[in-house]
C-alpha positions as CSV (number, residue, x, y, z in Angstrom):
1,X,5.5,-57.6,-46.1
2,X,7.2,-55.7,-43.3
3,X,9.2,-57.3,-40.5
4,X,11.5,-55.6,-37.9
5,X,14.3,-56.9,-36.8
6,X,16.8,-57.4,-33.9
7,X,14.7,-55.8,-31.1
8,X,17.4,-55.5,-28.6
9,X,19.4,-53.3,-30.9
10,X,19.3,-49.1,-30.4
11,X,19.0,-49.0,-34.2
12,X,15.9,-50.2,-35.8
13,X,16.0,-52.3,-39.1
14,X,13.6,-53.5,-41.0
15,X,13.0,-55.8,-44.2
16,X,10.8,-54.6,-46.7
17,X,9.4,-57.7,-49.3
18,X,8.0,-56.4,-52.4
19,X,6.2,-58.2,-55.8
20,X,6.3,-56.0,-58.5
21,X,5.1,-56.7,-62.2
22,X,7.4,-55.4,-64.9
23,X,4.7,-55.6,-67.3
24,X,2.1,-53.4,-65.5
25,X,4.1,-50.5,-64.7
26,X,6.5,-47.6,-66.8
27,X,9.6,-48.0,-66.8
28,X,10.1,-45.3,-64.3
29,X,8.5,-46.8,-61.1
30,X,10.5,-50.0,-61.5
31,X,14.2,-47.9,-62.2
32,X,13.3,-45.9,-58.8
33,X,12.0,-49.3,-57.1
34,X,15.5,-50.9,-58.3
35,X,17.5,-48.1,-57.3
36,X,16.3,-48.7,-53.5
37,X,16.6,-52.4,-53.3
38,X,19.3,-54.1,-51.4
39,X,18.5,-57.5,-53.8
40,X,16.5,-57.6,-56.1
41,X,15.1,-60.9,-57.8
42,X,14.0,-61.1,-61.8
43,X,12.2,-63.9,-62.8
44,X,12.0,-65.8,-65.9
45,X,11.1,-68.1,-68.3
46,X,7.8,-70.9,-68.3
47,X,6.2,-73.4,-66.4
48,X,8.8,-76.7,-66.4
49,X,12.1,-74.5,-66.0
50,X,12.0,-70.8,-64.8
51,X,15.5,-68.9,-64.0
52,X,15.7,-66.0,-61.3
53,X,18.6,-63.6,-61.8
54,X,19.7,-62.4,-58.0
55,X,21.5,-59.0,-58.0
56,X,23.0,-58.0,-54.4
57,X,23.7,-54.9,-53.6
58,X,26.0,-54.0,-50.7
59,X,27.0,-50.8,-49.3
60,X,31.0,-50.1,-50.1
61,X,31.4,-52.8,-51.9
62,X,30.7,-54.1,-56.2
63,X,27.1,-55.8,-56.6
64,X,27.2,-59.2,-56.5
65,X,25.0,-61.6,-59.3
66,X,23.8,-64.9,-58.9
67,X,22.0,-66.6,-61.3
68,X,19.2,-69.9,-60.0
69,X,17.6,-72.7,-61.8
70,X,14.3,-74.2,-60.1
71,X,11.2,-75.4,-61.3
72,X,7.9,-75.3,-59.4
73,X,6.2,-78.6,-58.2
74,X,2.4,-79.9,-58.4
75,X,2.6,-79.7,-54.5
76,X,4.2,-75.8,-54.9
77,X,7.8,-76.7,-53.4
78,X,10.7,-75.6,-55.8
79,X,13.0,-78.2,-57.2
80,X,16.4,-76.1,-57.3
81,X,18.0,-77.2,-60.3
82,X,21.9,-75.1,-60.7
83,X,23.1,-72.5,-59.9
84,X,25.9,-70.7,-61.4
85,X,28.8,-69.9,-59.0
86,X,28.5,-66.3,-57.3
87,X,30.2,-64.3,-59.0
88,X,31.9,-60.8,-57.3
89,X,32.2,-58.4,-60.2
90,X,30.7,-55.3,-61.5
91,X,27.0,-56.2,-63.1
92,X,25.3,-54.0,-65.0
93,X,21.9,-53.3,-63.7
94,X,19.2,-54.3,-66.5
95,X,17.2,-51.3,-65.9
96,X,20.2,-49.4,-67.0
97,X,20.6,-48.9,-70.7
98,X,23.7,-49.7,-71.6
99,X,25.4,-46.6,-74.2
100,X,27.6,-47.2,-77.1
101,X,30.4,-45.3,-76.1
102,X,31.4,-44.1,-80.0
103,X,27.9,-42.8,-80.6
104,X,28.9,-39.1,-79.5
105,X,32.4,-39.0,-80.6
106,X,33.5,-35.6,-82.3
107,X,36.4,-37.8,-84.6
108,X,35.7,-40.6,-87.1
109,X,37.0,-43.9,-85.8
110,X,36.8,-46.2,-89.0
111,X,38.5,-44.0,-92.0
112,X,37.9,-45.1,-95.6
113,X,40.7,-46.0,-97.9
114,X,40.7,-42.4,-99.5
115,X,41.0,-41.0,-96.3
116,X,43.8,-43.4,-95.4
117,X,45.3,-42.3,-98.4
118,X,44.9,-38.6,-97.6
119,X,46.5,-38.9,-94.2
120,X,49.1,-40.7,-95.5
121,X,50.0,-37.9,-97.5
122,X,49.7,-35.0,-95.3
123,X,52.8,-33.0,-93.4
124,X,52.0,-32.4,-90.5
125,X,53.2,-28.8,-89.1
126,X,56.0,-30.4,-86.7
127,X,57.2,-32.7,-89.4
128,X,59.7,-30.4,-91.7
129,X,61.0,-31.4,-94.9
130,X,64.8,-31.6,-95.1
131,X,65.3,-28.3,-97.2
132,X,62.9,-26.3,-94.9
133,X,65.1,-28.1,-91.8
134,X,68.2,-26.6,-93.6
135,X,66.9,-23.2,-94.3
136,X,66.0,-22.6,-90.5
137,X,69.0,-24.0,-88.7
138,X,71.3,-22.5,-91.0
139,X,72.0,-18.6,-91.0
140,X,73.4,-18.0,-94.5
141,X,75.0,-14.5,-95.8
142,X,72.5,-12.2,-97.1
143,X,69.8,-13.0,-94.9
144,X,67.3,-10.1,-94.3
145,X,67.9,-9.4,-90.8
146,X,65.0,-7.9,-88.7
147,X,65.0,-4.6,-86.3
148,X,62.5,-3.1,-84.2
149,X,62.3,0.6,-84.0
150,X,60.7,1.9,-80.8
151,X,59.7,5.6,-80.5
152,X,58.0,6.6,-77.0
153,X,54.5,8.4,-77.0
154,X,53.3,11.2,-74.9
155,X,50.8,8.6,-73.1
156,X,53.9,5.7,-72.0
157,X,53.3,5.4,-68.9
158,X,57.6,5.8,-68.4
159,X,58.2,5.3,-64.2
160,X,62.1,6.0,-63.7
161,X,62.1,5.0,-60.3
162,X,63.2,1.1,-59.8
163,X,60.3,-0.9,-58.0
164,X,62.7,-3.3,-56.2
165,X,64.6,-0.6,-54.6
166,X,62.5,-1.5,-51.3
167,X,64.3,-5.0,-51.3
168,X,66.6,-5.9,-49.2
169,X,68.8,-8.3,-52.1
């Protein structure tokens, strides 16, 4: 069902209505159908009590769920039976599987008691022991003491005039 609307308007609208079995079609049709879909409209349950989940989607702004109650009549009207409030917060989409977040994770999360015990026990590189804290901040007499010994080659590249001589300092 198509149905323009606002005539007077320069910009043309128009409301598509659409029915689409789950059931008969992949999975891919009804993702790409979803995707398009200002509000889409998911029925379920049987006969006496059925429940439509309402998903609005607006641009700029979260989706917006709403879940209805109703039953269907002998005479084919629809009892409305609850509602629960509208609610405006994120909602996932059910089309979109939802991903454990830990399934790709290049660490182990949970550690086991050994391993417990074997982080326990480590030093790390940054945490120094008091001896080894000692040793480095104090200089004691007969230290080896280091020198470097630099002897030119033919190939240095040795410039003797000053590059900032051109500034003005």
């Amino acid at each position: 069902m198509c149905r323009r609307t606002d005539d007077s308007s320069p910009v043309e609208h128009m409301h598509v209505l659409g029915l689409l079995h789950e059931e008969l079609h992949g999975p891919g049709p009804v993702e790409a159908l979803s995707t398009l879909a200002q509000t889409e409209v998911t029925l379920s349950g049987t006969g006496g009590h059925t429940l439509a989940h309402i998903l609005y989607r607006r641009p700029q702004q979260h989706p917006t769920h709403k879940t209805q109650w109703f039953s269907i009549l002998p005479d084919f009207s629809l009892d409305l039976q609850g509602e629960s409030p509208l609610k405006s917060q994120p909602h996932s989409d059910p089309h979109i599987p939802r991903m454990d977040p830990t399934t790709h994770l290049t660490f182990n999360l949970q550690l086991s008691k050994k391993e417990k015990e074997a982080k326990d026990s480590l030093t790390l590189p940054f945490q120094f022991s008091s001896e080894k804290q000692q040793a480095l901040l104090c200089h004691g007499l007969g230290q080896a003491t280091s020198h470097i010994f630099y002897e030119p080659d033919a190939y240095d590249d040795l410039d003797q005039e000053d590059p900032d001589d051109d500034l003005d300092i």
